[in-house]
N, CA, C and O atoms as a GROMACS GRO file, in nm:
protein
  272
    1UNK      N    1   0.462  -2.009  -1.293
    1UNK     CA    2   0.508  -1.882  -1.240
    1UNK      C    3   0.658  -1.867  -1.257
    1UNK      O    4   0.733  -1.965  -1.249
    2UNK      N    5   0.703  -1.733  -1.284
    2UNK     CA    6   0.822  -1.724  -1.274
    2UNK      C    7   0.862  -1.726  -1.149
    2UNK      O    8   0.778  -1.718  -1.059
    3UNK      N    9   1.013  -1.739  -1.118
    3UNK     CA   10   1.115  -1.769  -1.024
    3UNK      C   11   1.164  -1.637  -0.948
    3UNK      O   12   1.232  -1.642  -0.845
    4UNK      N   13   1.114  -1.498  -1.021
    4UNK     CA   14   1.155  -1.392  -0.969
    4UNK      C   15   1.109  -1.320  -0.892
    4UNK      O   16   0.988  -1.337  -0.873
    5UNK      N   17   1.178  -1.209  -0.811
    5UNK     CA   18   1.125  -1.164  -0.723
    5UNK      C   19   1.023  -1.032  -0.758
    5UNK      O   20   1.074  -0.936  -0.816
    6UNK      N   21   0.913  -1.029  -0.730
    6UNK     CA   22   0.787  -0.936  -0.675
    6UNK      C   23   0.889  -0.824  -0.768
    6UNK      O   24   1.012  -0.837  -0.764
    7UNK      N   25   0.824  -0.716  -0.849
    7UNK     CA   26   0.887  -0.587  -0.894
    7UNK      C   27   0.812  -0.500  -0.832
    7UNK      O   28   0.694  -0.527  -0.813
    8UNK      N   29   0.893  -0.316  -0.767
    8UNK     CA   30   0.813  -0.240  -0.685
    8UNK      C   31   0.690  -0.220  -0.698
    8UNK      O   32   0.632  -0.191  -0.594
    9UNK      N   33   0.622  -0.225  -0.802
    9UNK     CA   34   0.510  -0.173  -0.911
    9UNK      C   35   0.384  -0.277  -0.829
    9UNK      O   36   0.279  -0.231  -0.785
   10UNK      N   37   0.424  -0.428  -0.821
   10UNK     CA   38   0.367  -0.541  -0.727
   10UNK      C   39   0.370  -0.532  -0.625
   10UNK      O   40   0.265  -0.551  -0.564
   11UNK      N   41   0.482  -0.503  -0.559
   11UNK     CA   42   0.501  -0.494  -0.431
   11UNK      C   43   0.354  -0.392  -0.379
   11UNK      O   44   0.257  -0.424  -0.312
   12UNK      N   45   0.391  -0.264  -0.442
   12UNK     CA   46   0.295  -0.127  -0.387
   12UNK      C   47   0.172  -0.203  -0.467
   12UNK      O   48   0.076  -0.182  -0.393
   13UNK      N   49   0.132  -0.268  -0.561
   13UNK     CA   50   0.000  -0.278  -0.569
   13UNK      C   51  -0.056  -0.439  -0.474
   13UNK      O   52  -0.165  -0.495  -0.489
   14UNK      N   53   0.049  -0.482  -0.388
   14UNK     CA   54  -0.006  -0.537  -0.312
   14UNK      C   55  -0.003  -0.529  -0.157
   14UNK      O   56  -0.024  -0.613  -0.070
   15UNK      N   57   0.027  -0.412  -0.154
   15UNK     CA   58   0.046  -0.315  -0.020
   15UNK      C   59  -0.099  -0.296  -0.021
   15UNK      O   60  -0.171  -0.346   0.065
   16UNK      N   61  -0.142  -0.222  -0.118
   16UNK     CA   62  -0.276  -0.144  -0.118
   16UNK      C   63  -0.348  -0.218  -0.099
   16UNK      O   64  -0.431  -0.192  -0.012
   17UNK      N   65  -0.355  -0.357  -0.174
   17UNK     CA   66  -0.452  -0.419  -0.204
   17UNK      C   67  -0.481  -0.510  -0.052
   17UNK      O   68  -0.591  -0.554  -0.020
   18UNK      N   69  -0.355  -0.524   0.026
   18UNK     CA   70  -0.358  -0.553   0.150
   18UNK      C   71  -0.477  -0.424   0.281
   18UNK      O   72  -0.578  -0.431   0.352
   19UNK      N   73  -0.383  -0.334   0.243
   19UNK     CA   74  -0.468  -0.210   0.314
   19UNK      C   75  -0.606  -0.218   0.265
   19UNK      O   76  -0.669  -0.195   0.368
   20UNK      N   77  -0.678  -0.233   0.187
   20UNK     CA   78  -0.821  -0.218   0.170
   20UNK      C   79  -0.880  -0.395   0.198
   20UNK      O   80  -0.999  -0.423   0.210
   21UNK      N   81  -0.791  -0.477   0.203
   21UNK     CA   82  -0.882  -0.640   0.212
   21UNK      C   83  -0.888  -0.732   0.158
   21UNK      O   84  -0.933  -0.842   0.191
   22UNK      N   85  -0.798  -0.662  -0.023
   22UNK     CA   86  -0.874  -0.735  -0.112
   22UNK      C   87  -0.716  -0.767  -0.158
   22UNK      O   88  -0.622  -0.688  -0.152
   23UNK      N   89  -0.713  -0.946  -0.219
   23UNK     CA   90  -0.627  -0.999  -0.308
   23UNK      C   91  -0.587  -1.104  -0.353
   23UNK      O   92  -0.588  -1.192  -0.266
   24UNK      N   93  -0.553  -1.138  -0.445
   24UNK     CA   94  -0.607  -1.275  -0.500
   24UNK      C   95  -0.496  -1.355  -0.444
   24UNK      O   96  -0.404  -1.329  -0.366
   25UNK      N   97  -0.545  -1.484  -0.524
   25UNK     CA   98  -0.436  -1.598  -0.429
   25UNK      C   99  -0.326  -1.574  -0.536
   25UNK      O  100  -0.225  -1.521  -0.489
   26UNK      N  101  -0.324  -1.596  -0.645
   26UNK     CA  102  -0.193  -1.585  -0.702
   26UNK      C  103  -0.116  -1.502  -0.694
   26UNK      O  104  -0.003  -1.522  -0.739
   27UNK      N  105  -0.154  -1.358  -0.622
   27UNK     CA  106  -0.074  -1.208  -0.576
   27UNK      C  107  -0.008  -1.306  -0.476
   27UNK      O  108   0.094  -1.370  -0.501
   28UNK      N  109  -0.062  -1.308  -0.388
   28UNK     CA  110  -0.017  -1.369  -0.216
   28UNK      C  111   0.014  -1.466  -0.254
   28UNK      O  112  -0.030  -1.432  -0.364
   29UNK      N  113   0.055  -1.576  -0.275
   29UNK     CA  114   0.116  -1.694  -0.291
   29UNK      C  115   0.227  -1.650  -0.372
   29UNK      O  116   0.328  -1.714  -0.341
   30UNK      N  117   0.251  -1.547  -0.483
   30UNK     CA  118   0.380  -1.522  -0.523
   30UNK      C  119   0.485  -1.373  -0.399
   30UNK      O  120   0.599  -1.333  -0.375
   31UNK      N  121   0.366  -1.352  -0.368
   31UNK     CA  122   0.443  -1.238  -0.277
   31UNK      C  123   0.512  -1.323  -0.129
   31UNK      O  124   0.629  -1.306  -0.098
   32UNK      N  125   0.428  -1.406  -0.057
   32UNK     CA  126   0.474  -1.473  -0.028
   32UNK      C  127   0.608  -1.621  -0.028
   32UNK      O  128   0.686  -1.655   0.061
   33UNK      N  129   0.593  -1.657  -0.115
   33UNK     CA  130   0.690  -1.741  -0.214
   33UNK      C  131   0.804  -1.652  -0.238
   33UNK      O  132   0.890  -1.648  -0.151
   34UNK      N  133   0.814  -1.592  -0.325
   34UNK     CA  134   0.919  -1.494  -0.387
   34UNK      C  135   0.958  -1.344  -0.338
   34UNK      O  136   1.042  -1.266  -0.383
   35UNK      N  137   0.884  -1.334  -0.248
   35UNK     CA  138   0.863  -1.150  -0.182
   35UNK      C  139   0.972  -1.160  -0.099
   35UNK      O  140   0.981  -1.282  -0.084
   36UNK      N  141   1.079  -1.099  -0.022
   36UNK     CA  142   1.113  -1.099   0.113
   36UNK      C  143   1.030  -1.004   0.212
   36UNK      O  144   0.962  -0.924   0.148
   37UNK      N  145   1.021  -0.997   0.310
   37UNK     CA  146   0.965  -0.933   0.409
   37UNK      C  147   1.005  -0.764   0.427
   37UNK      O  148   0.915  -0.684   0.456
   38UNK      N  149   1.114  -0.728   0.411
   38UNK     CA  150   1.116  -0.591   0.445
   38UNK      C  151   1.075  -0.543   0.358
   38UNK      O  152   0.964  -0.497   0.385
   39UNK      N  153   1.116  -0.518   0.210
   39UNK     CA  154   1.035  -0.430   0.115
   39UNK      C  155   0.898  -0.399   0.137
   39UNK      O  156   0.860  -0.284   0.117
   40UNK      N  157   0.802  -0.506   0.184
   40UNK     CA  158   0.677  -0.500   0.228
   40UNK      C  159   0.653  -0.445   0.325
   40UNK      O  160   0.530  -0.442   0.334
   41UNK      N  161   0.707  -0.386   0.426
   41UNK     CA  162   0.737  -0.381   0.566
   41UNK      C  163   0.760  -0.216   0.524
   41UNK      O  164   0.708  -0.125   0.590
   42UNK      N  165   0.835  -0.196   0.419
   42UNK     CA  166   0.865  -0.040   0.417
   42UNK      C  167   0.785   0.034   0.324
   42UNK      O  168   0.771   0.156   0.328
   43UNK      N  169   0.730  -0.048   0.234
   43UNK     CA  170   0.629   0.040   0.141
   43UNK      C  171   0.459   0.036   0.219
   43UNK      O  172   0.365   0.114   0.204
   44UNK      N  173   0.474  -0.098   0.313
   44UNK     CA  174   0.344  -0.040   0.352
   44UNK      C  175   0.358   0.063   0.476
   44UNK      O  176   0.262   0.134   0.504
   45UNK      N  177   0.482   0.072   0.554
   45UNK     CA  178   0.531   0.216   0.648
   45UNK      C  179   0.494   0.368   0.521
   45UNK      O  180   0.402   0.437   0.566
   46UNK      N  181   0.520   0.393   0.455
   46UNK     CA  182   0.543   0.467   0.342
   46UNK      C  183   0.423   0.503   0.313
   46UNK      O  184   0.374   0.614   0.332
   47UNK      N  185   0.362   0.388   0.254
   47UNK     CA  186   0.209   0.422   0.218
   47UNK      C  187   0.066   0.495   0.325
   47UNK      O  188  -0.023   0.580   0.310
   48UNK      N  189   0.123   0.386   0.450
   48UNK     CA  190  -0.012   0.448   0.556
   48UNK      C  191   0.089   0.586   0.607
   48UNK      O  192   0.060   0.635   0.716
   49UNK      N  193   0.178   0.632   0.546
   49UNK     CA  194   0.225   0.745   0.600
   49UNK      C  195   0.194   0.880   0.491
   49UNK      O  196   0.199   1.000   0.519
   50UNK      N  197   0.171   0.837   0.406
   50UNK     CA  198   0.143   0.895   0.288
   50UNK      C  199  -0.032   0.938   0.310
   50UNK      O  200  -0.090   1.045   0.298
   51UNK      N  201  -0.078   0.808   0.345
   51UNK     CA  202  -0.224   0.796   0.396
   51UNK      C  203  -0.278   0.900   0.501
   51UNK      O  204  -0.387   0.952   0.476
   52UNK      N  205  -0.231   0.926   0.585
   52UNK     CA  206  -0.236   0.999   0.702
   52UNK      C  207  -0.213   1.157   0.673
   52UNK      O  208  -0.296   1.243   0.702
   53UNK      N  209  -0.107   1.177   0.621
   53UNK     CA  210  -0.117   1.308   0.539
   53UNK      C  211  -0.171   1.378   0.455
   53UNK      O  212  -0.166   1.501   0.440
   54UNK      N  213  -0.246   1.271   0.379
   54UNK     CA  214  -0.359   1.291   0.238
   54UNK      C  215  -0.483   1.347   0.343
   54UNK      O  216  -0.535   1.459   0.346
   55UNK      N  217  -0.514   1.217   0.436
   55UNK     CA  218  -0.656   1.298   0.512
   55UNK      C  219  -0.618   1.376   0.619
   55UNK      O  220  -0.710   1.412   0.692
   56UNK      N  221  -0.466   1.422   0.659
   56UNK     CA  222  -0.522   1.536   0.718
   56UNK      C  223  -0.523   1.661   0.648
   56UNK      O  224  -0.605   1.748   0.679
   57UNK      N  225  -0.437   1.678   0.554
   57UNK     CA  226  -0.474   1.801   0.428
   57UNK      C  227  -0.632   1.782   0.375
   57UNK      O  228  -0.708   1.877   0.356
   58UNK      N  229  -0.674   1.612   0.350
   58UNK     CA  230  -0.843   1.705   0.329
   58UNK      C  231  -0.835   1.763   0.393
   58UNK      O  232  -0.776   1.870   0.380
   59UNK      N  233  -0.899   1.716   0.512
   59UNK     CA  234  -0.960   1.773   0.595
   59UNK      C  235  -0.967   1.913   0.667
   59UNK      O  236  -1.062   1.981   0.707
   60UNK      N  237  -0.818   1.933   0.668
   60UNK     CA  238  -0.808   2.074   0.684
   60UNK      C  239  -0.880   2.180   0.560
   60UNK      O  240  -0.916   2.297   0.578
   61UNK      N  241  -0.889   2.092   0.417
   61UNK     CA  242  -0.872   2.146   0.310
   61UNK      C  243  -1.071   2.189   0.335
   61UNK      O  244  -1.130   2.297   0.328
   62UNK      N  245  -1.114   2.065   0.361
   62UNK     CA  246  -1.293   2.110   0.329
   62UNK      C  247  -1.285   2.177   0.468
   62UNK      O  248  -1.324   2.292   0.445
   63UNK      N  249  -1.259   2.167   0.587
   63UNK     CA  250  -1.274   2.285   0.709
   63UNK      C  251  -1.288   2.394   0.642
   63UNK      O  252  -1.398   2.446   0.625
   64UNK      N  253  -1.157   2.451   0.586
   64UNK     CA  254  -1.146   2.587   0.520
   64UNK      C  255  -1.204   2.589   0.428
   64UNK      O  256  -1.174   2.694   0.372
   65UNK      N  257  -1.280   2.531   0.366
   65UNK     CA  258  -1.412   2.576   0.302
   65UNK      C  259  -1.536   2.592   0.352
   65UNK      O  260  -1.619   2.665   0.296
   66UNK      N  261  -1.555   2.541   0.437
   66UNK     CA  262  -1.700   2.464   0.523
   66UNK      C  263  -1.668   2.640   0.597
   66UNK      O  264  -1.778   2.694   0.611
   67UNK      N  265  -1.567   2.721   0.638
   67UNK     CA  266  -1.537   2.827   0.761
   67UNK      C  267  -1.537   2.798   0.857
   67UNK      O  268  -1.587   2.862   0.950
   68UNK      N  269  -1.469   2.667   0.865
   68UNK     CA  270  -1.411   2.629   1.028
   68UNK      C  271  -1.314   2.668   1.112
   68UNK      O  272  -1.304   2.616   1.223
   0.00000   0.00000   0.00000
């Protein structure tokens, strides 16, 4: 493994991959190892915030179809 640190691209695809359950050992053992803690800390703030807004626009979105 390289010596460097996690790039955003990793970081956010192991945000997600955290949020749903799933991830291999060599993700987590380098995110761990080489990651620092806040970047992780703010993209997964970011993401479940991003998250929360996606389903409440569905939802509003199929209401107003459904004629709720």
């Amino acid at each position: 493994m390289s010596q460097r640190r996690p790039s955003l691209w990793q970081m956010l695809l192991s945000v997600l991959a955290a949020m749903i359950g799933v991830q291999s050992e060599k993700n987590h053992e380098r995110d761990f190892s080489k990651g620092r803690l806040w970047p992780f800390v703010f993209l997964g703030l970011i993401t479940l915030i991003v998250f929360i807004i996606a389903v409440i626009f569905l939802t509003r979105w199929a209401l107003s179809i459904a004629g709720v």
